[in-house]
C-alpha positions as CSV (number, residue, x, y, z in Angstrom):
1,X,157.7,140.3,38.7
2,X,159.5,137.8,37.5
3,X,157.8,134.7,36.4
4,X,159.8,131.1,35.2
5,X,158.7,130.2,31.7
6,X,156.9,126.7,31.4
7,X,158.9,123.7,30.7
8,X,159.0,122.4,27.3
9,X,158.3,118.9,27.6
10,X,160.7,116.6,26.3
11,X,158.2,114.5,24.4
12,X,156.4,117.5,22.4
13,X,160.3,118.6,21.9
14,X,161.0,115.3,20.0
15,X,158.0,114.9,18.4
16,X,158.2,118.8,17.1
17,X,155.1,120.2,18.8
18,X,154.8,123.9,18.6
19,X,151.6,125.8,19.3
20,X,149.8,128.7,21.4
21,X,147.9,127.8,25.0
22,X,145.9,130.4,25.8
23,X,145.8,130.2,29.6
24,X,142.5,132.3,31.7
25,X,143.6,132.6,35.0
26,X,142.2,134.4,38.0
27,X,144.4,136.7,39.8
28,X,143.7,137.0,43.2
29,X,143.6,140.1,45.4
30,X,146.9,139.1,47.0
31,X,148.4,138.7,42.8
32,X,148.4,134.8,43.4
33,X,146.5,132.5,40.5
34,X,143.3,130.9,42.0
35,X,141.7,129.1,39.7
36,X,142.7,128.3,35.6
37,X,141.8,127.0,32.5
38,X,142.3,126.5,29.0
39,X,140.6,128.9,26.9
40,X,142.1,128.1,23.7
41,X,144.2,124.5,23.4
42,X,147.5,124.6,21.2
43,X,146.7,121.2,19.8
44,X,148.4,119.1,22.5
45,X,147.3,118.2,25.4
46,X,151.3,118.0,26.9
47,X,151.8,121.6,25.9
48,X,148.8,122.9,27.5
49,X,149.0,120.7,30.6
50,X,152.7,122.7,30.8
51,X,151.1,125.5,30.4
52,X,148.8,125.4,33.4
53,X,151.3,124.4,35.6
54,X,153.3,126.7,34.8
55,X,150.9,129.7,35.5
56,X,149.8,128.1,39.0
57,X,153.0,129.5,40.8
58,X,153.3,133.1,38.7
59,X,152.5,136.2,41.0
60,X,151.3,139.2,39.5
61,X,150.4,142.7,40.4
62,X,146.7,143.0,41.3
63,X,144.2,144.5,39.9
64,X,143.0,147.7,42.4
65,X,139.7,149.6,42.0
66,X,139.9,152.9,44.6
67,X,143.8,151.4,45.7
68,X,142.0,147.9,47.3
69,X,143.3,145.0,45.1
70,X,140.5,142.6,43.5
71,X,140.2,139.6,41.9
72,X,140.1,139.3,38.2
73,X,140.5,137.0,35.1
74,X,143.1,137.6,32.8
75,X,144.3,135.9,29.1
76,X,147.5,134.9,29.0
77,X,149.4,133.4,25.7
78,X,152.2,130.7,26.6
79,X,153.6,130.3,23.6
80,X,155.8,126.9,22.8
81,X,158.3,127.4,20.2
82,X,161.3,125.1,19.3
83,X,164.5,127.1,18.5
84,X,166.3,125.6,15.9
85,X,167.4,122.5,15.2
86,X,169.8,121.4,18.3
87,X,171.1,118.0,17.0
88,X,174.4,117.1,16.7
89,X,176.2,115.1,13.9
């Protein structure tokens, strides 16, 4: 399914803050995100706060044991990197 990326907030963009969130998040039976948290920060507390809220709206396919959907946790990398340099002169 298709799943909008996190916004990079301006501030970490300006300041140059790169890094890795890694985001635990429990996938419901109906392949919405109950409940999430940070299992491994990226250094800055604006990228992982992006991070979570981006994963809160995601939909995903379930997890199914004998074809009924269950809940699980699952790890997922949001990964903030700046492309380039974008200034103008």
């Amino acid at each position: 399914r298709e799943n909008a990326p996190p916004v990079y907030p301006e501030t970490a963009r300006i300041r140059g803050y790169e890094g890795v969130v890694l985001v635990a998040a429990e996938i419901l039976p109906d392949g919405r995100v109950g409940n999430t948290k940070i299992r491994k920060s990226s250094g800055y507390a604006v990228l992982d706060q992006s991070a979570i809220e981006a994963v809160k709206p995601w939909k995903f396919e379930p997890a199914k044991k004998s074809g009924k959907p269950f809940a699980v946790w699952v790890d997922l990398p949001i990964k903030f990197v700046l492309q380039g340099d974008n200034s103008q002169s």
